[in-house]
N, C-alpha and C positions, 0 to 999 in steps of 0.2 A: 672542428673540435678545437676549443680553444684550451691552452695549458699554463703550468706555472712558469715550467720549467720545457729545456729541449728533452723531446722524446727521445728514447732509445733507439737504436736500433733494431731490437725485437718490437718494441710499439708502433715501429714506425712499417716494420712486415705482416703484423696483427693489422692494422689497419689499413694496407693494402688490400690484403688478402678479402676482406672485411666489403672493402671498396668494389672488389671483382662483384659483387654479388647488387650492388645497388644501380636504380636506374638514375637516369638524368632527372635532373631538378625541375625542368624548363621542358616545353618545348611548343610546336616544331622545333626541328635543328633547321642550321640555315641561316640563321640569322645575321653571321658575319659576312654571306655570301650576299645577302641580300638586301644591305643599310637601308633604304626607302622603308622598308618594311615597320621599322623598328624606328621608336620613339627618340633615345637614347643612342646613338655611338660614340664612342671615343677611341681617336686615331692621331697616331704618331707615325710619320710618314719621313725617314731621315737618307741621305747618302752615305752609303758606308763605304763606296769604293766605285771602281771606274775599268769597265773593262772585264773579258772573260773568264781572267784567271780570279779575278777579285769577285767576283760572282759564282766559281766553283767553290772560294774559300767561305762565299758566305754561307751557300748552298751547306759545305760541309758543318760550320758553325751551327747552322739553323738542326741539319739534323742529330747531332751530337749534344744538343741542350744548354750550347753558349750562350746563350740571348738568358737565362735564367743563372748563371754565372756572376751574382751582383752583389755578393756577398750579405746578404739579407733575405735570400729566395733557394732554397732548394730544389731539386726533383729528387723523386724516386720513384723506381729503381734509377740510380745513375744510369745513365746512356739509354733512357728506355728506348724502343721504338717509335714510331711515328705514324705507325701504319693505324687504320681504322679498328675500333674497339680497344688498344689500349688504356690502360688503367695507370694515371700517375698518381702521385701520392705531392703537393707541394708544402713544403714547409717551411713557413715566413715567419720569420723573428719581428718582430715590432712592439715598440712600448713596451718594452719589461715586459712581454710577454709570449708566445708562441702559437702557430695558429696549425693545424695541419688538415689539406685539404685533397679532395679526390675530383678528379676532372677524369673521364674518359678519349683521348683521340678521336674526331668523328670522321674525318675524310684528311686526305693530299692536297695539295695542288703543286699538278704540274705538268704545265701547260706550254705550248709555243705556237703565237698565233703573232701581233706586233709585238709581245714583249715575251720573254722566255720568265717563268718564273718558276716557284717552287717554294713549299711549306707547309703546314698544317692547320689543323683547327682542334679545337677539345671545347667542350663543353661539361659542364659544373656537372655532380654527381647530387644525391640529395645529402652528405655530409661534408658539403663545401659552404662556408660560410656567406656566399653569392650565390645567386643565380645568374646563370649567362653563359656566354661563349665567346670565346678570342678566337682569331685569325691571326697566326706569325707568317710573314711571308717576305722573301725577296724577290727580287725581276729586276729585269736588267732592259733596258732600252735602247733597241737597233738605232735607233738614231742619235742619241749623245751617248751611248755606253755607260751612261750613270747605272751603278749598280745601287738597289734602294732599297730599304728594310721599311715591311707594313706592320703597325702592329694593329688590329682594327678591333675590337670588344663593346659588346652591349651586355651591363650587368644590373642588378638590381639585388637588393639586399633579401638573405634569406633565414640569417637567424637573429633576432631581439638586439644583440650587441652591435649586429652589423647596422642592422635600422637605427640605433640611439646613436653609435657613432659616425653616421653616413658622412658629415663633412670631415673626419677624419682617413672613413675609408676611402674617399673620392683623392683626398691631397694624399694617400698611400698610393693607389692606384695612378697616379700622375706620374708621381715617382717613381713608380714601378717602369712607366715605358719611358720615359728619360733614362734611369737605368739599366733597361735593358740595349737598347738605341747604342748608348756608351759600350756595352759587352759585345754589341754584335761590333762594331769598329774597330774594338780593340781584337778580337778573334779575327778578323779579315787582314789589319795592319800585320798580324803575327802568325799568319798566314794557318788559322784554325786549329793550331795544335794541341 
């Protein structure tokens, strides 16, 4: 849903609620599990930190909705959950304009096999202006303790203005995980609060 103006915050519960009712855009789901698969991914792969404690703080960051803390990106509900079927609500500011979109949560990860990780995945609802699915995730490596944030997405345009502006949505969407990259850093240096 694209707007003039920022939603309210009763628009922005109306079309939660709105959102609880629609299915995914896409599918299989999977698809960030499974990049071979898929034409298209796009991955931002950074160091936020080093070490156990810095990998609980990202852990905590990741589930708390830092990584969309960018001042141009929304969630709602604030603090949602993370767990599978979750319903968010995002809402992006851009170009004198405003976008408000619904992704549901589709699965965790977290796992401990050589790397310990942890995070989620959502994929697009059918009133999200994309189609697709992101992966956020950190882990951490037994062997150099670099603690790393993934952001891994395959999307494809799914309403008219996203297909007419695709070379602007692709340079948003870039920007998007450089900024998020920077939020997950700056949550870990300040230890998630």
């Amino acid at each position: 849903m694209f707007l003039i103006r920022r939603p309210t915050t009763a628009e922005i519960d109306r079309f939660l609620d709105q959102s609880r009712l629609l299915p995914l855009s896409y599918g299989p789901t999977g698809i960030t599990k499974h990049p071979s698969d898929v034409t298209r991914i796009d991955e931002q792969v950074v160091a936020v930190g080093h070490g156990h404690a810095d990998f609980e703080r990202a852990r905590i960051a990741l589930a708390t909705w830092k990584h969309v803390e960018i001042g141009w990106v929304e969630a709602f509900p604030k603090l949602a959950s993370i767990e599978a079927g979750t319903v968010v609500a995002l809402l992006i500011r851009h170009l004198g304009f405003w976008s408000l979109n619904g992704a549901q949560v589709l699965y965790r990860v977290d796992r401990t096999d050589r790397q310990v990780a942890f995070g989620f995945a959502y994929g697009t609802l059918t009133n999200h202006a994309e189609s697709g699915e992101e992966l956020f995730e950190v882990s951490i490596d037994h062997q150099s303790g670099d603690v790393v944030y993934r952001i891994r997405a395959s999307s494809w345009p799914q309403s008219a203005l996203t297909r007419i502006g695709q070379p602007i949505v692709r340079l948003l969407q870039a920007r998007f995980r450089r900024d998020s990259a920077a939020a997950m850093k700056r949550a870990v240096s300040n230890g998630a609060q």
